[in-house]
C-alpha positions, -999 to +999 in steps of 0.1 A: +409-135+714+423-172+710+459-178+698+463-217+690+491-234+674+480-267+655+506-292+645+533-262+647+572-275+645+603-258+641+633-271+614+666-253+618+694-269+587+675-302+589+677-303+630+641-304+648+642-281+670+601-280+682+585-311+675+550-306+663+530-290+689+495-282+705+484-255+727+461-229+725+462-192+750+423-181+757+416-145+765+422-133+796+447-159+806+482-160+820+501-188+812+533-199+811+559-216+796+587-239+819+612-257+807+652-262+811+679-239+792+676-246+750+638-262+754+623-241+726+603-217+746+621-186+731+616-206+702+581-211+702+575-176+712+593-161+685+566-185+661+538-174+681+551-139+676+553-144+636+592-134+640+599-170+628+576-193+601+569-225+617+581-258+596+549-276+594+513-265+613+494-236+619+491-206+640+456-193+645+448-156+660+409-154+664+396-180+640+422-166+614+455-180+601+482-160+605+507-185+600+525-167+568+512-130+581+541-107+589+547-097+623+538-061+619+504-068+607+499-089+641+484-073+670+514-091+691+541-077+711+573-095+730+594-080+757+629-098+760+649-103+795+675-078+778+663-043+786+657-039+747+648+004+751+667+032+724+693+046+745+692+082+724+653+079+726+635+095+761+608+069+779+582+091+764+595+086+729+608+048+738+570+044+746+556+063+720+578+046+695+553+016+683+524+034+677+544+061+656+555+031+633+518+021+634+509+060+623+484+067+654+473+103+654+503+125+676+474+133+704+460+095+706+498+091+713+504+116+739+473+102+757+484+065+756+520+074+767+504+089+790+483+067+805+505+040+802+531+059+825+511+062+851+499+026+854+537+017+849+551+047+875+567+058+848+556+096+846+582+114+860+606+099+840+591+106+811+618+131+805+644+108+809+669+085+784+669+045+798+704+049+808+692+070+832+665+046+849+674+020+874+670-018+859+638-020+867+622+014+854+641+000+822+622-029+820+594-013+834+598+014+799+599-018+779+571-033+789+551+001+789+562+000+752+544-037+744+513-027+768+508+008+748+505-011+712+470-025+728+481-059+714+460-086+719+486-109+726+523-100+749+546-127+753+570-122+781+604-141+775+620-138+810+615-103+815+631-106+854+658-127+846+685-095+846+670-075+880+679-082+911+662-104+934+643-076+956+630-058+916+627-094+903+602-101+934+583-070+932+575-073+894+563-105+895+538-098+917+531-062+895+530-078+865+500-096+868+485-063+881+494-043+852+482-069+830+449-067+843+440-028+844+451-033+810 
């Protein structure tokens, strides 16, 4: 599963905001985008995403181009450095929310929520609303939610950035774990 962007730019009311641009993300790979506040990553993953059309270029998702294909017939998910979770919603349905949109069979559900839980430590909060969850079981919920969808692609747009330092430390070596046993 290769996602690479060929010539792909980004025009907001005449202003370039991504110059035409490169890159491609193999399979397997973690990689990462650095740059100073207002660079365009958020920008650029919001392209890669399909959430935004890219002015000139192409995005292509294994060998296909998905450049005009909406972004809920993309196998992509984004988690956001707000704790983006429905507050009315328990972690089991907050979870379980993507793959009822996607019409997955109720027990294929129950198993994935499941499963995804317990690689997240999420189970014995299934019960729970996010208000109830420290910061970092909320973000924890949110990424559970992008990891359940099986997407072949998760961007992460500064998903530490609102935890404190000792949660921010302790995901970022997690993450990469999780990522893996996925």
């Amino acid at each position: 599963m290769t996602l690479e962007l060929k010539g792909v730019s980004k025009v907001v009311e005449g202003q370039t905001h991504i110059y035409p641009t490169d890159l491609t993300l193999e399979k397997g790979t973690m990689n990462v985008l650095l740059g100073p506040t207002l660079s365009g990553k958020t920008s650029l993953m919001r392209l890669m995403a399909g959430l935004d059309v890219p002015a000139t270029g192409q995005i292509i998702w294994q060998g296909k181009d998905v450049t005009g294909m909406r972004v809920q017939d993309r196998k992509v998910a984004m988690v956001y450095q707000q704790f983006i979770n429905y507050p009315s919603m328990s972690v089991y349905d907050n979870i379980a929310s993507p793959m009822k949109l996607m019409g997955v069979d109720k027990s294929e559900i129950d198993r994935r929520v499941r499963e995804t839980a317990e690689l997240m430590k999420l189970t014995p909060m299934l019960d729970r609303k996010p208000l109830e969850l420290s910061g970092g079981q909320q973000q924890r919920c949110a990424l559970a939610r992008a990891l359940v969808k099986n997407a072949g692609l998760v961007l992460l747009d500064e998903p530490l950035a609102n935890l404190d330092y000792k949660l921010r430390e302790e995901l970022r070596i997690e993450i990469p774990k999780i990522f893996e046993e996925s």
